[in-house]
N, C-alpha and C positions, 0 to 999 in steps of 0.2 A: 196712377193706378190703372188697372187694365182688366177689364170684365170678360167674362166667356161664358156661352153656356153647355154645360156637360150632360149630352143625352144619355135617357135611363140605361141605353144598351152600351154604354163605354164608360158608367160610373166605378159597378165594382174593379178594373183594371187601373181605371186614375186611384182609387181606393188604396191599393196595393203597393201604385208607384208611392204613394205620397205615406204609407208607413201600417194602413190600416191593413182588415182580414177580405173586407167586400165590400158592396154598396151600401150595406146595414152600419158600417161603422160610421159613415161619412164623413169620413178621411178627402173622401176624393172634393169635399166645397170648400177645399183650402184654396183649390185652382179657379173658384170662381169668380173670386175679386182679390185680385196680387198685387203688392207694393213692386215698382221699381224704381231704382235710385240711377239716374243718369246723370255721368259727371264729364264733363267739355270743359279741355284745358283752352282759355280763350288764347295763349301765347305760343304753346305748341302743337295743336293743333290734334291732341292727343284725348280720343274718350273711351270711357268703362261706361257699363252699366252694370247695375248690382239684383241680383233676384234671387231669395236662398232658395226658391223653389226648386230652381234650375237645378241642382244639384240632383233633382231626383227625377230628372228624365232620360227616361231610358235609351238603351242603345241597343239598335237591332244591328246585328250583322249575319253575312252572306260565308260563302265559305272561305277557309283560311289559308295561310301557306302563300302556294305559289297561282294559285288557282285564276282559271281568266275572267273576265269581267261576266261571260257567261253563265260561269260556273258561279262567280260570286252571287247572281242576280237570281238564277236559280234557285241556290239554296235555300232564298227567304221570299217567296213567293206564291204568293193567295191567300186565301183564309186560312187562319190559324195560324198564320205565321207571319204574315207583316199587314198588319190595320191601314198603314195607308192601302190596300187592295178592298177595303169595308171603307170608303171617306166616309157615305153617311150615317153609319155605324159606329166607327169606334174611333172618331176624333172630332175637337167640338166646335162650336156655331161659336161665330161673332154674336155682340148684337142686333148688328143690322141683318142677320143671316148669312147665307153663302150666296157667291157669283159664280155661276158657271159660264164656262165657253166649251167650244166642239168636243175639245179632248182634256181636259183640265177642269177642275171645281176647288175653290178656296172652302179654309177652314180656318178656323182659331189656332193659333200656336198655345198646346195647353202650359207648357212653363215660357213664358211671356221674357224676352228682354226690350221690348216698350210696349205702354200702356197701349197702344194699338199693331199689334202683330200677326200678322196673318200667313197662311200657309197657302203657294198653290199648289196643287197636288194632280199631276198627270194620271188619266188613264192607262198604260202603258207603265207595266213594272220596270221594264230593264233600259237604267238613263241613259245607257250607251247605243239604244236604238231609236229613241226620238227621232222624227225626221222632221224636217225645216216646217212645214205645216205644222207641227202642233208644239215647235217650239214659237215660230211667229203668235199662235193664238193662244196662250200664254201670257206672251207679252199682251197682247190686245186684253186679254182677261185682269191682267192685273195690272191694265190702266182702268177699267170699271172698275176695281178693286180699290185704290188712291180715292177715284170720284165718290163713291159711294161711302168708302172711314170719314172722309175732310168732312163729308155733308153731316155724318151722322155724328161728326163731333162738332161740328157747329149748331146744330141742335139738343145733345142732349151730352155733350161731355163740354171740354174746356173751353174749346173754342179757339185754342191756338196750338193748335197740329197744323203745320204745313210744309214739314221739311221731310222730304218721302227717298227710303232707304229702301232698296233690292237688291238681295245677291243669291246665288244660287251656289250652294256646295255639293258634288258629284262626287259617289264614293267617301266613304272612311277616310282615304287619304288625303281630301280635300277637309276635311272636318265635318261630313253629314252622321249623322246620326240615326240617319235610315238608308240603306240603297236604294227603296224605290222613290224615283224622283220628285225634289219637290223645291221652289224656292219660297225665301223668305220676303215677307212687303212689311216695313216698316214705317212708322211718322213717329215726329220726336216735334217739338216745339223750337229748337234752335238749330242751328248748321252743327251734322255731325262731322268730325276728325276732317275725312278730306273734303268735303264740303267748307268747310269755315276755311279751309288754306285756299283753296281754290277761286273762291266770295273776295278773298284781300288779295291774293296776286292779281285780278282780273281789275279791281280798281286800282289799283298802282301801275298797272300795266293802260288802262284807259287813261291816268292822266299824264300818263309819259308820252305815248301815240296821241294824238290826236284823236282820240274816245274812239279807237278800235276795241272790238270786242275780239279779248283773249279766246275766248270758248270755242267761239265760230270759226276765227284763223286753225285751233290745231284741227277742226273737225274737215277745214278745207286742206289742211296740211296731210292730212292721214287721210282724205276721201278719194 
């Protein structure tokens, strides 16, 4: 399961997304504690997770056509027109709150695919102008991010999160579901997909080698 909490000023739009008229209906405390079903093939190395919520989050987009990434970034930019530009506005808190860094601030993923899912969300609308600074603190923010979920499900969730999933999707044609930038921070309890292939090559590969680690040779290989 995966908790959130939904502040008074983003309730009636989760309301909306999830089938109701506003805040009054409260439609939108469907999102505040969500089942997800996570399935890891232990053989091929192959996982889903399942959430119906998901079906009902929204998709912002930028302009259409042939249009350039400017133009795309433009079109759905500021208030009123893309919430991640409101983070503490109109998208919602973990339990443990948000973590900011210089140019970036986490939030709750409000339709969740793991019980601990977070969003980090750049200052800076258009992901095609990031620059190396505030993609590097980012990354710095959403290792506070890891430290601060493990801690706080060691204390008041399951106590066995400790396999931490990141990826970033850019653009619609990447699979984002916002243009203004933002990545995903995940924890699962077991190794997901290429995590688990990776976990058994590496010991089969140790005891073929003389207890070389896999990981570190391709990182020297490609460094």
């Amino acid at each position: 399961e995966g908790a959130i909490e939904v502040p008074a000023t983003f309730r009636a739009k989760v309301a909306r997304w999830c089938g109701g008229t506003d805040a009054s209906s409260e439609a939108w405390k469907q999102v505040q504690c969500q089942r997800i079903v996570s399935v890891h093939n232990r053989w091929t190395y192959e996982s889903c997770t399942f959430n119906a919520l998901r079906s009902s989050r929204p998709v912002v987009g930028g302009a259409g056509g042939k249009a350039t990434p400017d133009e795309v970034a433009r079109a759905c930019e500021g208030p009123g027109l893309c919430d991640f530009c409101e983070v503490e506005r109109l998208t919602a808190v973990e339990p443990f709150g948000r973590v900011r860094g210089r140019h970036c601030m986490t939030a709750g993923n409000a339709f969740k695919s793991a019980g601990l899912h977070g969003l980090l969300i750049w200052t800076r609308h258009a992901p095609h102008q990031l620059t190396a600074e505030e993609v590097s603190d980012a990354f710095q923010t959403a290792d506070s991010w890891f430290e601060r979920a493990l801690a706080w499900d060691q204390k008041k969730g399951r106590g066995r999160a400790k396999h931490e999933v990141m990826f970033w999707n850019c653009f619609h044609s990447a699979g984002a579901s916002q243009i203004h930038p933002h990545m995903q921070m995940q924890l699962f309890e077991g190794p997901v997909a290429y995590e688990g292939l990776l976990r058994d090559q590496s010991a089969r590969y140790r005891q073929q080698h003389q207890d070389d680690d896999l990981c570190q040779l391709m990182v020297r290989v490609h460094g």
